[in-house]
C-alpha positions in Angstrom: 0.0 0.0 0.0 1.2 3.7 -0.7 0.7 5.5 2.8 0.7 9.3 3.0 2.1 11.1 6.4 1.3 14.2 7.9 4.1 14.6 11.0 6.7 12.0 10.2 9.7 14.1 11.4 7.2 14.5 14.7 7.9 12.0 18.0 4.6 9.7 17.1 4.8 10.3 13.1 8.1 8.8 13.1 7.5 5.9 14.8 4.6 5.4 12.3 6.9 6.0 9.3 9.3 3.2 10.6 6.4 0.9 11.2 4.9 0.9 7.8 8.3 0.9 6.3 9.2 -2.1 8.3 5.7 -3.9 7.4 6.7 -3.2 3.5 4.1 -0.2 2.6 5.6 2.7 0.6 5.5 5.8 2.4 5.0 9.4 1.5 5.9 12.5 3.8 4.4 15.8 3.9 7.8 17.5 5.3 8.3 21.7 5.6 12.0 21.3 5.8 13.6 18.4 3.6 16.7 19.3 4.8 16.0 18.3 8.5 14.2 14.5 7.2 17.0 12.7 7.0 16.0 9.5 9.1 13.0 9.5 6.9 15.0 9.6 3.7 17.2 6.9 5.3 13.6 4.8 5.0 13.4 5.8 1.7 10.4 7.8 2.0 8.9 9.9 -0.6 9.6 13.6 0.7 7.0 16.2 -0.1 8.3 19.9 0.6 5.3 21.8 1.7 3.1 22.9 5.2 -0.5 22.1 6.2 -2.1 25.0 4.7 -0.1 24.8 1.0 -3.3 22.7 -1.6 -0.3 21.8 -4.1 2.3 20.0 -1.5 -1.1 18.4 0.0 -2.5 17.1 -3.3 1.1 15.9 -4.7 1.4 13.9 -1.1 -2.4 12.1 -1.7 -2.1 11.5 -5.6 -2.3 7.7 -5.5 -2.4 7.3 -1.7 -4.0 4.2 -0.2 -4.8 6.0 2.9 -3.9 9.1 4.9 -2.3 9.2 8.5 -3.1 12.8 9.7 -0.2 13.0 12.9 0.9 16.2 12.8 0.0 18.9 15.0 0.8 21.3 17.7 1.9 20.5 21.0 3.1 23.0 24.1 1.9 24.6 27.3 2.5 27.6 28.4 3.4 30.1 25.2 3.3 33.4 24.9 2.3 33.0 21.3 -0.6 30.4 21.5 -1.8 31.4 17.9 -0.1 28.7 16.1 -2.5 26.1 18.3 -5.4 27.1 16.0 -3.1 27.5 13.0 -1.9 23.7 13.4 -4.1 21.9 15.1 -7.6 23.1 13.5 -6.8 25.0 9.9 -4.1 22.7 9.5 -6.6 19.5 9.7 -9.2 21.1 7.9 -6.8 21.8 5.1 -5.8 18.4 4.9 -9.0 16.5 5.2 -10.2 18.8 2.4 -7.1 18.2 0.4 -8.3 13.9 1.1 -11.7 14.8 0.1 -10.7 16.6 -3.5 -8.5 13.2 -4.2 -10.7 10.7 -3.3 -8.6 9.3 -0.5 -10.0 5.6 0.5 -9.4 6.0 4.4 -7.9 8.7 6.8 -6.8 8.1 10.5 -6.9 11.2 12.0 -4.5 11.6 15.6 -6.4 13.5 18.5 -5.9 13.4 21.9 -8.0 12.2 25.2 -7.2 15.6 26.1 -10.2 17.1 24.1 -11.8 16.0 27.0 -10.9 18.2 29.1 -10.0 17.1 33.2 -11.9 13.7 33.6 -11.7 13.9 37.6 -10.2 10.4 37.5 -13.2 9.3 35.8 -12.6 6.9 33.0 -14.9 7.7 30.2 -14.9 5.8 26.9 -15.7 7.3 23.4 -19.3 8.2 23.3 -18.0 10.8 26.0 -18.2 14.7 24.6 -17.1 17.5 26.8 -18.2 21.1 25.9 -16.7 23.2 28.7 -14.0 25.5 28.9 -10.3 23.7 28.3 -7.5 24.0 30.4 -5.1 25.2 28.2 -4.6 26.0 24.1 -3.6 23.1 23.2 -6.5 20.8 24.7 -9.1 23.0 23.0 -7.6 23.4 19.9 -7.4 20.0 19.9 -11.1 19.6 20.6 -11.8 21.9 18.0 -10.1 19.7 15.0 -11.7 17.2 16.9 -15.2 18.3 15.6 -13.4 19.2 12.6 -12.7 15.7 11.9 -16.3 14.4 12.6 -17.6 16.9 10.5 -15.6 15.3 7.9 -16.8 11.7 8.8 -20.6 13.2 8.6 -20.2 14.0 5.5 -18.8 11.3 3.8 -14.8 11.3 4.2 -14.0 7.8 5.7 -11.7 9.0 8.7 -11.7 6.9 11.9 -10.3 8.7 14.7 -7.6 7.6 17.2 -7.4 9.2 20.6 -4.2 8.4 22.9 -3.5 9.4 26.3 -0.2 10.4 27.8 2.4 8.8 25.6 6.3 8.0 26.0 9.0 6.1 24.7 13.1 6.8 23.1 13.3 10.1 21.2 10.2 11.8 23.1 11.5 15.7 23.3 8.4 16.6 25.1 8.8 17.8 28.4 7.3 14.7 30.0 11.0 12.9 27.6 13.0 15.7 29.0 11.9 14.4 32.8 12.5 11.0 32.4 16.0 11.5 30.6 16.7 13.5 33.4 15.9 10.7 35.5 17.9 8.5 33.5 21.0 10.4 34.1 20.7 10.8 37.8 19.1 14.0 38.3 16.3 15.1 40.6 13.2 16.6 39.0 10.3 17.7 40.5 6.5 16.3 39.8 3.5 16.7 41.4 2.8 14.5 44.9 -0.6 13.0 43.8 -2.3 15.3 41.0 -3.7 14.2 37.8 -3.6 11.0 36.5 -2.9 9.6 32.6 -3.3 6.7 30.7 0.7 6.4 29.6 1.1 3.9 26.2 4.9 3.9 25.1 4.8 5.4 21.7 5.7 1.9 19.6 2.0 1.0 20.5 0.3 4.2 19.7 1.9 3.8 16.4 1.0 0.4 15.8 -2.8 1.5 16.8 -2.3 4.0 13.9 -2.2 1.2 11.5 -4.9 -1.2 12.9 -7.2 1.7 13.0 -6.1 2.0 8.8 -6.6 -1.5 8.7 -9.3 -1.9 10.8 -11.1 0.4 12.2 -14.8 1.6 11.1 -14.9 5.2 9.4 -16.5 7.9 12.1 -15.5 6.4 15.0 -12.9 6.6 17.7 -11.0 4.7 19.3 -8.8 5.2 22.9 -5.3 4.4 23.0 -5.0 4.2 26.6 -2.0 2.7 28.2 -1.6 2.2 31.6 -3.0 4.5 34.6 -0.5 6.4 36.5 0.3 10.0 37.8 3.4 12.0 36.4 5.3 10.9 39.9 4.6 7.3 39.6 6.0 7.4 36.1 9.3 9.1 36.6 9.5 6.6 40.1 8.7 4.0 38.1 11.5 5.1 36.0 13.9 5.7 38.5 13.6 2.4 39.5 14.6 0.7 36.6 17.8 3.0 36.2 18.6 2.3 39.4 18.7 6.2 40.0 17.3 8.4 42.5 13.3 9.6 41.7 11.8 13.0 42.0 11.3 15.7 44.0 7.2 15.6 45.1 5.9 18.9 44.9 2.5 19.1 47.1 -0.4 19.6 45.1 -2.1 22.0 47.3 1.6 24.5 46.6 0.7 24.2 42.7 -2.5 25.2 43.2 -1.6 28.2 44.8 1.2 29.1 42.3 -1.4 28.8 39.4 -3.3 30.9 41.0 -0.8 33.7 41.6 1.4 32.7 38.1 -2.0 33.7 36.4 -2.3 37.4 37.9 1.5 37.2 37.3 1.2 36.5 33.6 -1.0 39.2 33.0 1.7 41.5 33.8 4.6 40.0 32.4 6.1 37.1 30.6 6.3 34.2 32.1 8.9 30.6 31.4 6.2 27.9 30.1 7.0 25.5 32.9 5.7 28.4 35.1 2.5 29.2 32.9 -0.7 28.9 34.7 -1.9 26.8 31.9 1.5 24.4 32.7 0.6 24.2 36.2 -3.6 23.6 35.5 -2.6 20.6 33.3 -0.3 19.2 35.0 -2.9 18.5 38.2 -5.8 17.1 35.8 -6.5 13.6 34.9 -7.1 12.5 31.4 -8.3 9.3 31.7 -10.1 6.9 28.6 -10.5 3.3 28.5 -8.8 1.0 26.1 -11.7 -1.9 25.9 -13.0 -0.4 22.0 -9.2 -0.3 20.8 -8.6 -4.0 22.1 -11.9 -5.7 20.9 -12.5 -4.2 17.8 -8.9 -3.6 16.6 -6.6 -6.1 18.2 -4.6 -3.0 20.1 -2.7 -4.1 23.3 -0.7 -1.8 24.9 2.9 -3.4 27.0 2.3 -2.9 30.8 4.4 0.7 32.0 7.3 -0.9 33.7 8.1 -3.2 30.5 8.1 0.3 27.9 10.0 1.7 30.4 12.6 -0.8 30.9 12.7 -0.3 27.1 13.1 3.7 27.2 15.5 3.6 29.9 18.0 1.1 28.0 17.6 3.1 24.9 18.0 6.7 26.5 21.6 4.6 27.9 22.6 3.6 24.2 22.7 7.2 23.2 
């Protein structure tokens, strides 16, 4: 099968590319900077120059694609600049699932997030779920925006099926969540929340492989939770520590965040303020995004590897270099 990829130089997208490589499909990138794609030319993947909102790249990438994997999108907490969220994450996937609909595309997986629903209270909902509050930060709404995007898509006729991870790790996450547990790795104590909000954490090998049984698989308009294992942000970097035989973080009471969200957000109005500081940094780190994997496993075959073994695996790789 010919495969096109939106976010294959991305943490998830990459992972995906090596996958369908490895499984024998040919592979086509949509990629802004050639230049900086080497490990996906390395794979031999088709490189198309171009961005989310440029028609031409987007219809060169889906002439004679089998299917579309829509990865790519916006990720960070905390920005002084929070316009590129809608840029990205919504105009982006609308210009894309257009661009599928003018070429006919046969399927489209489409990447969105548990996230668009917002703090689940350590409830675990599953995917007939729809939140319609306020969002705790730009990403998560944005992200529940091209959400609807995509459903408005699937309404009207584009076959996209919709896959919805949790919190996700693995070797060559750059995310700050990577950053923590590398820090970890090498010894260092980091500071996490004591308690807080809770995620469903799937290493990112399985997310990707949920990718493709959702192409294969999966039933146009509907969604499907890739939900890992349960744990808080502190159990995963103890977990973590653990394994490296290092020393684990710094708990940070919950009740001392909340206070500093609440005086970081008069602060921000005032002056800039670092990300990890950002009122919208603190307010998602103390949610829980929480989704059940039961859909993913009976109707696609997904499994994710319990924490401690995609750990183990992260931890030896962050040690090979």
């Amino acid at each position: 099968m010919r495969y096109a990829l939106t976010g294959a130089t991305g943490f998830v997208g990459g992972e995906l590319a090596r996958q369908l490589v490895s499984d024998g499909h040919e592979v086509v990138a949509l990629v802004r900077s050639p230049g900086k794609a080497a490990d996906l030319e390395a794979l031999a993947v088709d490189l198309v120059p171009g961005d989310l909102d440029d028609g031409t790249a987007l219809d060169r990438l889906l002439d004679g694609a089998d299917g579309l994997f829509h990865v790519a999108g916006w990720y960070k907490l905390g920005q002084r600049d929070p316009t590129p969220g809608q840029r990205v994450n919504v105009e982006g996937t609308r210009h894309v699932l257009e661009a599928a609909r003018r070429a006919g595309t046969p399927k489209v997986v489409y990447t969105s997030t548990l996230a668009v629903n917002s703090d689940t209270n350590g409830r675990i909902l599953d995917e007939t779920y729809h939140y319609s509050g306020p969002h705790l930060s730009e990403y998560d709404r944005t992200k529940a925006e091209a959400h609807a995007v995509a459903r408005e898509f699937a309404a009207a006729g584009l076959p996209v099926v919709i896959v919805m991870p949790g919190g996700i790790y693995g070797p060559g996450d750059t995310s700050q969540v990577g950053e923590l547990i590398a820090q970890v790795v090498a010894g260092r104590r980091v500071q996490a929340p004591n308690g807080g909000g809770e995620l469903v954490w799937a290493h990112v090998s399985d997310v990707a492989r949920g990718h493709i049984l959702a192409m294969e698989r999966g039933v146009p308009g509907e969604s499907y939770m890739l939900a890992g294992d349960r744990g808080t942000l502190a159990d995963l970097l103890e977990r973590t520590a653990r394994i490296a035989g290092t020393k684990g973080p710094v708990l940070v009471p919950t009740a001392l965040l909340r206070a500093g969200e609440k005086v970081m957000a008069q602060v921000s109005k005032v002056v800039p303020v670092p990300p990890l500081y950002h009122p919208e940094t603190l307010r998602s780190a103390l949610a829980s995004y929480l989704g059940t994997r039961q859909k993913a496993e009976h109707d696609l075959g997904w499994h994710a590897r319990p924490l401690d073994e995609g750990l183990a695996d992260t931890v030896a790789a962050i040690r090979a270099g």
